[in-house]
Residue frames as qw, qx, qy, qz and C-alpha x, y, z in Angstrom:
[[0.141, -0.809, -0.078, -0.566, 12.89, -1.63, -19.40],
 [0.398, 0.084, -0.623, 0.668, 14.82, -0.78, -16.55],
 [0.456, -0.631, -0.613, -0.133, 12.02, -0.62, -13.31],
 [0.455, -0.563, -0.406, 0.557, 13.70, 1.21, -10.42],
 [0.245, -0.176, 0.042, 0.952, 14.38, 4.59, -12.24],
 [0.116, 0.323, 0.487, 0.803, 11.04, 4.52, -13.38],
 [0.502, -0.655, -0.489, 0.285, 9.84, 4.00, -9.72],
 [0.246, -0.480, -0.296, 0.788, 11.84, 6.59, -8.53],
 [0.006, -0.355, -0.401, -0.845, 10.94, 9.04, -11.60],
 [0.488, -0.563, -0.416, -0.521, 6.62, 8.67, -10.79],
 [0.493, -0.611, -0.461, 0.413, 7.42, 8.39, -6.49],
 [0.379, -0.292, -0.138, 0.867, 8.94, 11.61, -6.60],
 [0.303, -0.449, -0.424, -0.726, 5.59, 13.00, -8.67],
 [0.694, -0.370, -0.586, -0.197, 3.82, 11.16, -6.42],
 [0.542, -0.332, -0.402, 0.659, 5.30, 12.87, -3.12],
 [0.180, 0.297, 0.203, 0.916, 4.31, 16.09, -4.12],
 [0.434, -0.143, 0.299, -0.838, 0.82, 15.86, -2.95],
 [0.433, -0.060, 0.815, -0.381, -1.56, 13.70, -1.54],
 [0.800, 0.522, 0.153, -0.254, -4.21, 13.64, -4.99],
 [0.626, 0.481, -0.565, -0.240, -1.20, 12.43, -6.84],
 [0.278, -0.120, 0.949, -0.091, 0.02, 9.78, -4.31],
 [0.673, 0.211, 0.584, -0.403, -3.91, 8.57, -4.56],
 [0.572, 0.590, -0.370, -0.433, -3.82, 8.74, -8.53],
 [0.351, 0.531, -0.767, -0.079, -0.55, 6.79, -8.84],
 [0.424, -0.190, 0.852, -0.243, -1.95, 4.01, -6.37],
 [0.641, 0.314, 0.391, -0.580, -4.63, 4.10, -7.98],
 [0.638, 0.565, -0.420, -0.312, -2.92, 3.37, -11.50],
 [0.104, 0.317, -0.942, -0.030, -0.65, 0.57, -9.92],
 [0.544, 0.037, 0.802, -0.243, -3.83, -1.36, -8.77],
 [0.641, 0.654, -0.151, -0.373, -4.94, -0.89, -12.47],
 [0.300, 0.767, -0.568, -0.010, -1.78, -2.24, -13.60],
 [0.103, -0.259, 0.927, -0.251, -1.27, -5.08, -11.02],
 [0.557, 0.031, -0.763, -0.326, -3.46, -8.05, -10.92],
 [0.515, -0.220, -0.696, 0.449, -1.76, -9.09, -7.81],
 [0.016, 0.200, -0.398, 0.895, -2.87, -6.20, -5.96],
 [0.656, -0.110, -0.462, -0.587, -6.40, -7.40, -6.04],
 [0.820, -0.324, -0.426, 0.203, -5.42, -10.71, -4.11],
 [0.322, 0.102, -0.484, 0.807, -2.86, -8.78, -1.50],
 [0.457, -0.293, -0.041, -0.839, -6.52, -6.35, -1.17],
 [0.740, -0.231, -0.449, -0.445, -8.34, -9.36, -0.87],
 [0.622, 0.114, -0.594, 0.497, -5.93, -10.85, 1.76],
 [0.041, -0.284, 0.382, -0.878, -5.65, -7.88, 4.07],
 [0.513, -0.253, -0.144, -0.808, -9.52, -7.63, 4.31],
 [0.808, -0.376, -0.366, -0.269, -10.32, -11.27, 5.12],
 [0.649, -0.128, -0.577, 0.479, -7.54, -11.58, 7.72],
 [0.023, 0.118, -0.326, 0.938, -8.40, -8.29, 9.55],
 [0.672, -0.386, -0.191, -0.603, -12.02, -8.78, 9.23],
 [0.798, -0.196, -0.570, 0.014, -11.64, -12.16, 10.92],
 [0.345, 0.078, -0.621, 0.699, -10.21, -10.24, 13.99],
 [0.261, -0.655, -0.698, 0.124, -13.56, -8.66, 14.73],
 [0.020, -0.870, -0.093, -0.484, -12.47, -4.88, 14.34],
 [0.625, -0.713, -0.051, 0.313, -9.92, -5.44, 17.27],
 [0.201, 0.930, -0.304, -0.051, -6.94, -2.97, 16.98],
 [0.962, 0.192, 0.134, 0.143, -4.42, -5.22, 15.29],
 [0.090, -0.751, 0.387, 0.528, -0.41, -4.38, 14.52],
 [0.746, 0.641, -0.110, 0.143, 0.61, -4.63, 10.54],
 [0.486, -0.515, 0.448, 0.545, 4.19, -5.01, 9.68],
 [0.652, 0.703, 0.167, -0.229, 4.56, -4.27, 6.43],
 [0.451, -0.609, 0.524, 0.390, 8.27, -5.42, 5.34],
 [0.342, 0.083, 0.723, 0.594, 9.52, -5.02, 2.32],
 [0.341, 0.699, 0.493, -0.390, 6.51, -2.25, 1.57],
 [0.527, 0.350, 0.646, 0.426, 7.65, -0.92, -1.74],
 [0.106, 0.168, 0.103, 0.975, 6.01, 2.05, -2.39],
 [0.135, 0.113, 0.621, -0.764, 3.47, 1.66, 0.54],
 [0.359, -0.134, -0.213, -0.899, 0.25, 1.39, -1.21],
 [0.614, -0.373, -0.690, -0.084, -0.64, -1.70, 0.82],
 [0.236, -0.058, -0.424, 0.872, 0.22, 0.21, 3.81],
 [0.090, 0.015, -0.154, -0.984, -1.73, 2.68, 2.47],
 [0.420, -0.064, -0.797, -0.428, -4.17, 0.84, 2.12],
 [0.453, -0.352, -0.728, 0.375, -4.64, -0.97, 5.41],
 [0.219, -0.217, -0.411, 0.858, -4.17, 1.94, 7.38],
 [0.276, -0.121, -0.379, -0.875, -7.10, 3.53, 5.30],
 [0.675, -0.202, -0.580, -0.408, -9.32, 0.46, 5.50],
 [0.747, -0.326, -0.495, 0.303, -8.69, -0.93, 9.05],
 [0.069, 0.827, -0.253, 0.498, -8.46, 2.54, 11.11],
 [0.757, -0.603, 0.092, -0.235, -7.98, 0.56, 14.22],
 [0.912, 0.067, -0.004, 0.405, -4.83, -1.20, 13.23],
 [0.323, -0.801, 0.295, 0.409, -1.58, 0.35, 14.13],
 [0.900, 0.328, 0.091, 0.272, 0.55, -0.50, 10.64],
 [0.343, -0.675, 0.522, 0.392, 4.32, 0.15, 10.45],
 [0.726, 0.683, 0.078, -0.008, 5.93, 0.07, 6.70],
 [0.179, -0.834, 0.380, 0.358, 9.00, -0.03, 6.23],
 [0.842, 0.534, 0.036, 0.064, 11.36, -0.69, 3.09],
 [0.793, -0.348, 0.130, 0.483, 15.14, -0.82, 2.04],
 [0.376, 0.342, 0.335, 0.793, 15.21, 1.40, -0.66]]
């Protein structure tokens, strides 16, 4: 199965409005495994700053739902996302 056309296909739903972005994240953490540990990551290194306002880079972000994520969970963090495609 050929992955990027089916990315773009469900991003370009998924730009439409904000309850479908949330859906479609919501199906890739369903779907991923890994997204779990990346979740689990984020949390214990930001907690461990103490709630100080922290910068993210997010390189190589994909289709942003760790971004999305952070920036959700950790309002204090500045996060920057950025991707090649």
């Amino acid at each position: 199965m050929l992955y990027e056309p089916v990315k773009d296909r469900l991003i370009g739903l998924a730009k439409r409005s904000q309850h479908l972005r949330r859906v479609y994240y919501v199906m890739l953490n369903v779907v991923f495994l890994r997204s779990w540990y990346v979740r689990r990551t984020i949390r214990r290194l930001l907690t461990s700053k103490g709630g100080d306002a922290v910068a993210v880079l997010d390189a190589g972000t994909g289709l942003g739902q760790f971004a999305c994520y952070t920036a959700s969970r950790f309002p204090a963090a500045r996060v920057h996302a950025v991707d090649l495609n």
